[in-house]
C-alpha positions as CSV (number, residue, x, y, z in Angstrom):
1,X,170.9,-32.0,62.6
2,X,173.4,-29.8,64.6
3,X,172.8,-28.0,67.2
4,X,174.0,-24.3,67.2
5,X,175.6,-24.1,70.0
6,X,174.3,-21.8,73.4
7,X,175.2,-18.2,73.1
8,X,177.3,-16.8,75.6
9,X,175.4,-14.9,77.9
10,X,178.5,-14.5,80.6
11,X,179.3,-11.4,78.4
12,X,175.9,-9.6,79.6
13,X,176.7,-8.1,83.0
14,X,173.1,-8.4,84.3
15,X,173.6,-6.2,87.8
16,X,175.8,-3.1,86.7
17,X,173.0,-0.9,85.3
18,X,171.0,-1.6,88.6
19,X,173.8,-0.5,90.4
20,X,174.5,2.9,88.1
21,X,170.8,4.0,88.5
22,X,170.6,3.5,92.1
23,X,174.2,5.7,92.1
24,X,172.5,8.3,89.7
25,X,169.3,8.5,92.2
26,X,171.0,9.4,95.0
27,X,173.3,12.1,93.2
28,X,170.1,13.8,92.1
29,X,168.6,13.8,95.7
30,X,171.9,15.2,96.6
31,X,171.6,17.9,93.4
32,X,168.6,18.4,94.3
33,X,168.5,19.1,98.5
34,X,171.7,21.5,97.6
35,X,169.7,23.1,95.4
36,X,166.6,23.9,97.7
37,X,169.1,25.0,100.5
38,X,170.7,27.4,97.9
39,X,167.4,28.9,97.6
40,X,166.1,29.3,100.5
41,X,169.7,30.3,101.9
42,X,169.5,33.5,98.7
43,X,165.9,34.4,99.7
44,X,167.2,35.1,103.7
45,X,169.6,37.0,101.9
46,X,167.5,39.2,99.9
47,X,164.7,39.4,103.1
48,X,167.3,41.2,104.9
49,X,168.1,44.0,102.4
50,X,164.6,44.7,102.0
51,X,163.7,48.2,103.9
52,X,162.0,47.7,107.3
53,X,159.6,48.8,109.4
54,X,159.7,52.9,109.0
55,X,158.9,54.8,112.5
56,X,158.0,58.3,112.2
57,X,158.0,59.2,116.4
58,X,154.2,59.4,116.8
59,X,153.3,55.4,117.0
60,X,153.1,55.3,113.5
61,X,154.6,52.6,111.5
62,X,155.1,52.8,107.4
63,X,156.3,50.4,105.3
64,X,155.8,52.2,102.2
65,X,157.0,55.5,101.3
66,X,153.9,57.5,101.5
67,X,150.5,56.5,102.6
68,X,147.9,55.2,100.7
69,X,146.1,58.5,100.0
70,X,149.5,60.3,98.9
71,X,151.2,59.6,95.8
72,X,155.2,58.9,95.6
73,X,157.4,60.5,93.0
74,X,160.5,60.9,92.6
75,X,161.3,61.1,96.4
76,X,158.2,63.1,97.5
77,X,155.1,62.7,98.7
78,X,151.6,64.7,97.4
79,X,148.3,64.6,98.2
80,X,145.7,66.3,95.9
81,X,142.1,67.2,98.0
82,X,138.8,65.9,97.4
83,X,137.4,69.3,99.5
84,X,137.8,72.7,99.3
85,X,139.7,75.4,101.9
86,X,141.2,79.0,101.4
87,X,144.8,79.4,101.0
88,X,145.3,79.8,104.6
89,X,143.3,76.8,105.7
90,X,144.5,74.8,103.1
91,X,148.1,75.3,104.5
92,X,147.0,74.4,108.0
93,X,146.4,70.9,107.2
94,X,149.0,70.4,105.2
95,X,151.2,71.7,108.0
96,X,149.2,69.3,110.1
97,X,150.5,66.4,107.9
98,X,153.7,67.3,108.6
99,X,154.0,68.6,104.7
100,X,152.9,72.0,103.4
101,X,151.3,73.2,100.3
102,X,153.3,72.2,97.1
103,X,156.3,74.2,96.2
104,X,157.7,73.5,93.0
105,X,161.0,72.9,91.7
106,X,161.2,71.7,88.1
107,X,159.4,71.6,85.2
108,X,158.8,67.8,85.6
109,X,157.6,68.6,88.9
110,X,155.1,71.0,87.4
111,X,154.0,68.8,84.6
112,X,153.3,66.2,87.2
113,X,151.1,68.1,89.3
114,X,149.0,69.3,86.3
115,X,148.6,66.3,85.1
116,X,147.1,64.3,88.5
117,X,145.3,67.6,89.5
118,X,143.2,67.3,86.8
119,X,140.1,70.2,85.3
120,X,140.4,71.4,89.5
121,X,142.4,74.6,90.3
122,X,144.7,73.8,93.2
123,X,146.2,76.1,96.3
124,X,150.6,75.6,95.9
125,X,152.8,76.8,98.5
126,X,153.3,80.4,97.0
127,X,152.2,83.6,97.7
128,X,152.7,87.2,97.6
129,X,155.0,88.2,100.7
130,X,153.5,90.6,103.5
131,X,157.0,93.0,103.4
132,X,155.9,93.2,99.2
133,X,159.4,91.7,98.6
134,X,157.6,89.4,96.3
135,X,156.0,85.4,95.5
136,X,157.3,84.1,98.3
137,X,157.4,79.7,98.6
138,X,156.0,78.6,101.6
139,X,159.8,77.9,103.1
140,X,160.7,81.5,103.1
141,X,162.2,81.1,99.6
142,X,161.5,84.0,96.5
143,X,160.3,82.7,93.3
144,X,161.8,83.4,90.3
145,X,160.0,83.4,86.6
146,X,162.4,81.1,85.2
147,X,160.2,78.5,85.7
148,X,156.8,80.0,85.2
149,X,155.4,83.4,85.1
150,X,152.3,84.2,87.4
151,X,149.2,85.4,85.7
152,X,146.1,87.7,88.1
153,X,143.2,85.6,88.1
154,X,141.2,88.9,89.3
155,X,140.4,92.3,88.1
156,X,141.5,94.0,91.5
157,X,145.3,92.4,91.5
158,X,146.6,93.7,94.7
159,X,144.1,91.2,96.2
160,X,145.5,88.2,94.3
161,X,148.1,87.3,96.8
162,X,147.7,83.8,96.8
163,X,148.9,81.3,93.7
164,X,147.0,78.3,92.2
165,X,147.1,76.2,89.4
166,X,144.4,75.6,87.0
167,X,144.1,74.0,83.1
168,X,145.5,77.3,81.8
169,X,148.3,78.1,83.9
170,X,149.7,79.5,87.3
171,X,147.7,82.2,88.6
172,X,146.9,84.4,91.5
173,X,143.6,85.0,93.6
174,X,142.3,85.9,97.1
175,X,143.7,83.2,99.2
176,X,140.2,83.7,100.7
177,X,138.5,81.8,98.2
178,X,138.2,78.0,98.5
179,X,139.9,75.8,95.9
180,X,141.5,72.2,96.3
181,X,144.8,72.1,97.5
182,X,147.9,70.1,96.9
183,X,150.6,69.1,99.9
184,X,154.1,67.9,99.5
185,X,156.5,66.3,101.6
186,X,159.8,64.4,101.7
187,X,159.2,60.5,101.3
188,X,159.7,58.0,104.5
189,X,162.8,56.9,102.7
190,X,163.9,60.5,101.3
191,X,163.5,61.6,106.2
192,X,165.3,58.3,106.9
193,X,168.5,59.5,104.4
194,X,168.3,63.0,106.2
195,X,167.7,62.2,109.4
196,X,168.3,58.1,110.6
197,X,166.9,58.2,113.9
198,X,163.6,59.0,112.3
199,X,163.8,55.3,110.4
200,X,164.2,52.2,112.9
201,X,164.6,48.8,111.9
202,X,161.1,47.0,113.0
């Protein structure tokens, strides 16, 4: 009986595919450590366009835009009171905060305050001018009804010289009765456009 004769195994290269995975290792290593540096290289990047440290000149640093009892919108600061003051008082702290009582000076401003106010009536920045030239905003500004008409809370309404808003509307009252107030005041960011030596990189 014949024997078949030995196949020829000299046509099986044994050592190449060794040789291609160890190649292919080392070109993902290298894939790989060009990767991480691209990463960590775009994450420097995008560190140093975030805002800094915000100073405001009385050894106070912010990083946000308002503190954490304000709220931000759309570039301002407010802060609605848990307590109650008069008109007068109520302005005093807000002057304190570096803000003042809320002026107003849209309709989506006005929404927004109405709706974080709440059931409360709140003190605004507005109020009848002592030279009777009319509602006067707290920064020297006259009001116009364009944006909302002003309604006497009181029967005696030459003593409603101070203006507050409540669920039903913008209305006027002795500023010497105590109500929750409202202050506003430019954002961190909105002082730092206006005025740069106010902002400092940290």
């Amino acid at each position: 009986m014949m024997k078949s004769p030995d196949p020829d195994y000299s046509k099986y290269v044994i050592g190449e595919p060794t040789i291609k995975c160890r190649s292919n290792k080392w070109v993902y290593l290298f894939l790989t450590l060009n990767l991480v540096t691209a990463i960590i290289t775009l994450l420097i990047i995008l560190t140093s366009l975030l805002p800094r440290t915000v100073t405001l000149g009385i050894s106070i640093e912010k990083t946000m835009p308002c503190e954490s009892n304000w709220i931000w919108y759309h570039g301002k600061c407010y802060h609605f009171s848990d307590t109650r003051e008069t008109w007068t008082n109520s302005q005093k702290i807000c002057l304190s905060q570096n803000a003042s009582l809320a002026l107003i000076d849209s309709e989506v401003e006005l929404n927004f305050l109405n709706r974080f106010k709440g059931i409360d009536n709140h003190w605004i920045g507005l109020r009848w001018s002592s030279d009777n030239n009319g509602w006067t905003w707290t920064n020297g500004t006259l009001h116009t009804n364009k944006l909302f008409s002003i309604e006497s809370a009181s029967a005696n309404s030459d003593k409603s010289e101070c203006v507050f808003l409540n669920h039903e509307g913008v209305k006027s009252e002795n500023g010497k009765h105590e109500k929750k107030w409202i202050c506003r005041r430019r954002s961190f960011f909105a002082i730092n456009m206006q005025n740069p030596e106010v902002w400092r990189a940290g």
